[in-house]
C-alpha positions as CSV (number, residue, x, y, z in Angstrom):
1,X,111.2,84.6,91.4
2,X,111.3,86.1,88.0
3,X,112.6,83.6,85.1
4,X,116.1,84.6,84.4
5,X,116.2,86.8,81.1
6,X,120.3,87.1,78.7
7,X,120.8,90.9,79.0
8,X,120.4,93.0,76.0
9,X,123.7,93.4,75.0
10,X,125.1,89.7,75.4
11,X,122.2,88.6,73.1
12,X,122.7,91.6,70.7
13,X,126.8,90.5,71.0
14,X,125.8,87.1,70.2
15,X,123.8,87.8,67.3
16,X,126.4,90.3,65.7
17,X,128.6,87.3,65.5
18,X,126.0,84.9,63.9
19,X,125.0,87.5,61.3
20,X,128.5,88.4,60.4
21,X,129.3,84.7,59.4
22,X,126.3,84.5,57.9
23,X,126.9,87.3,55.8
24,X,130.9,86.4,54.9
25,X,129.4,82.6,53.9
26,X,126.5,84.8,51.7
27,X,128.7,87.1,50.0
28,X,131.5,84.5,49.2
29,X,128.6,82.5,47.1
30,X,127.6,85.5,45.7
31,X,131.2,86.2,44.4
32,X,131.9,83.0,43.3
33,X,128.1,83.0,41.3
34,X,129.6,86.1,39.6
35,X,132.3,84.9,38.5
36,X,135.0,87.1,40.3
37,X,137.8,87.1,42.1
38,X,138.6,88.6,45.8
39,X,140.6,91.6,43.9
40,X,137.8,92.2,41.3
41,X,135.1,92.3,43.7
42,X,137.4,94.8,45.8
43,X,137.8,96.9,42.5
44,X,134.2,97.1,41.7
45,X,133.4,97.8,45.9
46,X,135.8,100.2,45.9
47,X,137.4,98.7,49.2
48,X,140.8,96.6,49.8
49,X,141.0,92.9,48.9
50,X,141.9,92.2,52.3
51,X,138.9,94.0,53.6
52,X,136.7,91.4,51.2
53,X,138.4,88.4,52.8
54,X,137.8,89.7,56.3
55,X,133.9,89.9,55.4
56,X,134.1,86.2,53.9
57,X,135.6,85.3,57.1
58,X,132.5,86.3,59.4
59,X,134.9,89.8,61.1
60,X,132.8,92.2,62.5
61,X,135.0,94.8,62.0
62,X,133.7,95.8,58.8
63,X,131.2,98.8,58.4
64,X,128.2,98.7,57.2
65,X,128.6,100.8,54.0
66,X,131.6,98.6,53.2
67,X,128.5,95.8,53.4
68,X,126.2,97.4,51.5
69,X,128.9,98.3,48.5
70,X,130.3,94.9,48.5
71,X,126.7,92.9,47.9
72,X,125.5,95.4,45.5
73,X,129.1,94.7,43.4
74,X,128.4,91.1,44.1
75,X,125.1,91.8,42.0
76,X,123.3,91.6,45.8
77,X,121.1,94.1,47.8
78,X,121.7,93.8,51.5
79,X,118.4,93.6,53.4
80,X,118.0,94.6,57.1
81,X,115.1,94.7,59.1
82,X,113.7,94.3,63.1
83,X,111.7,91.5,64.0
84,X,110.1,91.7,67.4
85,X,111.8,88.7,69.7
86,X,111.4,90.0,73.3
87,X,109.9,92.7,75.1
88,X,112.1,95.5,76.6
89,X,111.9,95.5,80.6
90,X,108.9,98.0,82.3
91,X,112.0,99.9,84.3
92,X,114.3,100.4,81.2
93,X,111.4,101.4,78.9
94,X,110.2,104.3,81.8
95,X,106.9,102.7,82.1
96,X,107.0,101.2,85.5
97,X,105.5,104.3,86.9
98,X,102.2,104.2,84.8
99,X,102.2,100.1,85.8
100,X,101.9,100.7,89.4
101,X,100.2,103.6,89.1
102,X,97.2,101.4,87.4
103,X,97.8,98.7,90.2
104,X,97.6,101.1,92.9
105,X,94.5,102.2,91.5
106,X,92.7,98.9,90.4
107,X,90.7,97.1,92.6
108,X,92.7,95.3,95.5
109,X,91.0,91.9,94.6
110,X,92.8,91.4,91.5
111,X,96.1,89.7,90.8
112,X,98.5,92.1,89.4
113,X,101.4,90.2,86.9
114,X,104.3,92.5,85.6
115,X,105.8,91.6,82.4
116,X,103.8,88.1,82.0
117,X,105.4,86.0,79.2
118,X,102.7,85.1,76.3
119,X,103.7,81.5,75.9
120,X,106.7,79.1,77.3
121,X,108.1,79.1,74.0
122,X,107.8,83.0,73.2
123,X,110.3,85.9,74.5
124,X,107.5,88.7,74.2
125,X,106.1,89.7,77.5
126,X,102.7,91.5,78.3
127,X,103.3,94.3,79.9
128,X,100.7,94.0,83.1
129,X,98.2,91.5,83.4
130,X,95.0,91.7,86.0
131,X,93.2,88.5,86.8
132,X,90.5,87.5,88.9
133,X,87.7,84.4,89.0
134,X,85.8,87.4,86.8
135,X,88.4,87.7,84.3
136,X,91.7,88.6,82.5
137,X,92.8,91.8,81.5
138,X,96.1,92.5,79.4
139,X,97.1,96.0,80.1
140,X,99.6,97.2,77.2
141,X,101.6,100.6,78.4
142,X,102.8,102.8,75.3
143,X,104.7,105.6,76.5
144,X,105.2,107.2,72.8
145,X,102.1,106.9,70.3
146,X,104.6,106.4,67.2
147,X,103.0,104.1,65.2
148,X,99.7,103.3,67.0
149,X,98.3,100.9,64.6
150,X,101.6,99.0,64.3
151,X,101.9,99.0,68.4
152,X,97.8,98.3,68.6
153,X,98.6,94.9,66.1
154,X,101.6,93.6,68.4
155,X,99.4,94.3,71.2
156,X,96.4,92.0,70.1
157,X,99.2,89.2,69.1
158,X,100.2,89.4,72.4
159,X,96.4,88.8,73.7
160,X,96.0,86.4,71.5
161,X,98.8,84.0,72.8
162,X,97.8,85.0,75.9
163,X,94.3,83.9,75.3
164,X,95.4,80.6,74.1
165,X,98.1,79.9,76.6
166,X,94.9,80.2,79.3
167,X,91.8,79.1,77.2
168,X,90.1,81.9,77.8
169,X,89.2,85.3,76.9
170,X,91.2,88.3,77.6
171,X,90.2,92.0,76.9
172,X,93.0,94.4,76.4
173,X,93.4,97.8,77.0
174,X,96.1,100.4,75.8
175,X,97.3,102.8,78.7
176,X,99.0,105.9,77.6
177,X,100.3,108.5,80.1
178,X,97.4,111.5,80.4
179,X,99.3,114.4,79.3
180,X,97.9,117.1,76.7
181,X,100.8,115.7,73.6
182,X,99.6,112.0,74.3
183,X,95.7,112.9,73.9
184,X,96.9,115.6,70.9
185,X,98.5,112.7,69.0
186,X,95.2,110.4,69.3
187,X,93.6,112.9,67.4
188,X,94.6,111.8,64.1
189,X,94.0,108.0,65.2
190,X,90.7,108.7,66.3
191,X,88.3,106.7,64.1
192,X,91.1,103.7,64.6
193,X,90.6,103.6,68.1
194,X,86.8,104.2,67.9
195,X,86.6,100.8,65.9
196,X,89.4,98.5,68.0
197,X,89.3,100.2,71.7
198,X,85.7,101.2,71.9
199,X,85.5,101.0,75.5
200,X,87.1,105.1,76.7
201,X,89.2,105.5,79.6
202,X,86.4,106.8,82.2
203,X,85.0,103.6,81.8
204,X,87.9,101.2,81.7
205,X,88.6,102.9,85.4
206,X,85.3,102.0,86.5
207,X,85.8,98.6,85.9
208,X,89.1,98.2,87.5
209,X,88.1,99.7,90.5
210,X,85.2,97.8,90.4
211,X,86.9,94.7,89.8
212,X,85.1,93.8,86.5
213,X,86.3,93.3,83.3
214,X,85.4,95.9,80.9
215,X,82.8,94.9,77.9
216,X,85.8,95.1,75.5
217,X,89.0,96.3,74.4
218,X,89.5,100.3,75.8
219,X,91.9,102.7,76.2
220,X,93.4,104.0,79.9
221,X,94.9,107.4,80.1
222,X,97.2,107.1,83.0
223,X,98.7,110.0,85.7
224,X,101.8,108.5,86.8
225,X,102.9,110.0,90.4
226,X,105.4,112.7,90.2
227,X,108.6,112.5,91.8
228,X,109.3,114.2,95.3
């Protein structure tokens, strides 16, 4: 049975909430530094005094240029970024297909993992793992070359935890979906992928279907089935 994952939107709900207090507890001691008053900060923001004490208060009813205006009149710049915490599912990514389209093709003799969590105390999950007496294989599907060397990075942390979870060495490989826009889009990115995935698709295939690990990290261009 499959560990039991929050759903997306209760932990996105739940963190809404945290980072609205944290915000109204922030921006009151940034006030209060400056020297002002609920009204003056309001004047400077441009918004309604009782718009300032429902941010103080932690409401999430307040948007986020209202945010934004009110730190920078506090003398504050809000910051907002994504960090990585958890991996989105196979199935609601659209990558299941290319996951048991590389299982169906691998050799039967090794043991096929979906979404494989890198470590007990880490959300991140690898997307399909292959493993054998020979062997470990961490199979990272990327749908949507955006940012390969950004994706190629969290995809080597991922190994690496994975690695050290199991004491012992695991190659990776990227699968992309074979299509003519996925292969035109590698074209840039070629000399990157030459240096960290020297091992090309032909031969990754081999391998699997050999049930052998590939010499080192590689690249898999993958032909999902179509739908009937």
């Amino acid at each position: 049975m499959r560990p039991f994952r929050s759903r997306p939107a209760d932990t996105g709900r739940a963190r809404s909430g945290h980072l609205a207090t944290r915000y109204g507890q922030e921006l009151r001691i940034a006030r209060t530094t400056a020297g002002l008053t609920q009204v003056q900060l309001a004047r400077l923001a441009r918004v309604s005094q009782p718009e300032v004490s429902k941010a103080e208060r932690g409401s999430r009813d307040i948007s986020l240029d209202a945010r934004c205006r009110l730190a920078a009149a506090a003398g504050h710049e809000l910051g907002w970024r994504l960090y990585p915490t958890a991996t989105v599912s196979l199935r609601d990514s659209g990558q299941l297909q290319i996951a048991q389209a590389i299982v169906q093709g691998a050799y039967p003799g090794w043991r096929a993992q979906l979404e494989v969590p890198v470590s007990a105390v880490d959300r991140r999950a690898a997307d399909l793992v292959l493993s054998s007496d020979v062997g470990v294989v961490h199979i990272e599907i990327e749908r949507s070359l955006v940012d390969l060397q950004a994706q190629l990075r969290s995809a080597q942390l991922k190994r690496q935890a994975l690695a050290d979870r199991d004491e012992r060495p695991v190659r990776l490989v990227i699968a992309v979906p074979d299509t003519a826009s996925a292969r035109r889009r590698l074209v840039p990115v070629a000399a990157l992928i030459a240096s960290t995935l020297p091992v090309p698709s032909r031969q990754v295939w081999r391998d699997l279907r050999a049930g052998t690990v590939p010499a080192g990290d590689g690249i898999l261009f993958v032909r999902a089935p179509t739908r009937g």
